[in-house]
N, C-alpha and C positions, 0 to 999 in steps of 0.2 A: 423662489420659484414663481408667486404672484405677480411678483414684478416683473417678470423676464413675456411671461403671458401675457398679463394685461398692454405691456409694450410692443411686443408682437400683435397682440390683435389691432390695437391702436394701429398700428403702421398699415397692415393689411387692410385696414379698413379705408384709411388714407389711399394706398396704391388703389384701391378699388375703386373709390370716387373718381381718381385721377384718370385709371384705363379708361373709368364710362363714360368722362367729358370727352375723351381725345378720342372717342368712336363714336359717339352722338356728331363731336363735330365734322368726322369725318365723312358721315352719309350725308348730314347735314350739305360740304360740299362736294360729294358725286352727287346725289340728288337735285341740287339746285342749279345745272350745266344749264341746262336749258333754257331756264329761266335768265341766268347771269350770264346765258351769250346775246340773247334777245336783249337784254338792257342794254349792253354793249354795241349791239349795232344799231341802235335806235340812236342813242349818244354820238356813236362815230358819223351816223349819218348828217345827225345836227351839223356838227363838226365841222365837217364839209360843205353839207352847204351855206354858213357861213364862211366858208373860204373860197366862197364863189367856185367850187369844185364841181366837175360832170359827174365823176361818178359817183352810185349808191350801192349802198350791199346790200345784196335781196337775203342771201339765205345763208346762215349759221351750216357747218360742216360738224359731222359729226366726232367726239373728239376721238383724237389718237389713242391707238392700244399701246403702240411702244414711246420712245424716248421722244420726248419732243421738246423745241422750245416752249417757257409758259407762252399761252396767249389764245385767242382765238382765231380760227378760219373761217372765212366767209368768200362767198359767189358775189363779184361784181356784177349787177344786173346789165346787158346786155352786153356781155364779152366772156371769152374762155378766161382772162382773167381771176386770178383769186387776190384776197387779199388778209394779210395779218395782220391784227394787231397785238400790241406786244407795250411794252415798258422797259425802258433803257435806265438804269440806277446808276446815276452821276453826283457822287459827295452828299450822299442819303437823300436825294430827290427825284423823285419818281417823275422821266418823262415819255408819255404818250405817244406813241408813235404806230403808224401803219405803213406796211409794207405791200407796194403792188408785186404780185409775182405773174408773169407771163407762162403760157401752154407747157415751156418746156422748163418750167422748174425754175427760171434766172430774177433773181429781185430788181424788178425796173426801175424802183425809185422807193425812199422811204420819206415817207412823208410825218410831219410834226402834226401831230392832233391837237391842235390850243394854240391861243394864242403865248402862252407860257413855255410849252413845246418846240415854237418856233424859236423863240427866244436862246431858250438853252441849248438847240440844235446848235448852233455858231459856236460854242464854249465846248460841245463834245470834241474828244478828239477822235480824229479819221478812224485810227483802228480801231477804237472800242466800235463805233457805228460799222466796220467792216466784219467786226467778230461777230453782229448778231446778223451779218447778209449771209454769212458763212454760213450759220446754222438754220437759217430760214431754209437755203437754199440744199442742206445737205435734209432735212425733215422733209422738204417739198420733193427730192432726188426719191429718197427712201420710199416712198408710196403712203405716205401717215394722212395724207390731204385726198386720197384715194384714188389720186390719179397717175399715180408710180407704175413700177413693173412687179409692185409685189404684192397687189391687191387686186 
């Protein structure tokens, strides 16, 4: 009967440690949006302008309540323009990529953030890179960028 308790509290005590890492880290990342979308467009801005690019992203959107792609939304500074970034996972490597989306929701262009980005752009295939226009453009449809019919 010792045993069967001592084992039982053992584990509970384990399950306990374990619920309070994966809720620490969890506020850990809701709390830290702010912060980790401001890094985000600081980087992507570099990005660009090393890619002799016009545009900059002035301001972070705030995130989505419903289903969304990961990523961040941001205000192109001087256009209704917005713009995504996002990450495409091609044979466990992670590539960088942003998304212009125009007024009416449609993805103008996806662009390669790096010059590593660029690189592995040519090696994606068409549909993976159309599967994630598709859901850019049905999260920007849905109102989640706040500029839908249902917000």
């Amino acid at each position: 009967m010792n045993d069967l308790t001592s084992v039982l509290k053992d584990r509970a005590i384990f399950l306990g440690w374990i619920a309070g890492l994966v809720l620490i880290a969890s506020l850990l990342w809701i709390f830290t949006f702010n912060f980790r979308s401001a890094c985000l467009m600081h980087s992507a801005n570099k990005i660009l302008v090393s890619m002799n690019d016009d545009r900059r992203l002035s301001a972070p959107l705030p995130r989505p309540s419903g289903p969304a792609p990961l990523g961040c939304w941001y205000r192109i500074s001087g256009s209704d323009s917005l713009f995504f970034v996002f990450a495409i996972l091609q044979g466990g490597i992670l590539v960088p990529c942003g998304a212009e989306i125009s007024g009416e929701g449609k993805v103008l262009n996806v662009i390669p953030l790096g010059s590593h980005a660029l690189q592995m752009m040519d090696r994606l295939p068409r549909g993976m890179v159309q599967v994630y226009v598709n859901r850019i453009e049905s999260s920007a449809a849905s109102g989640v960028t706040g500029r839908g019919n249902n917000r």
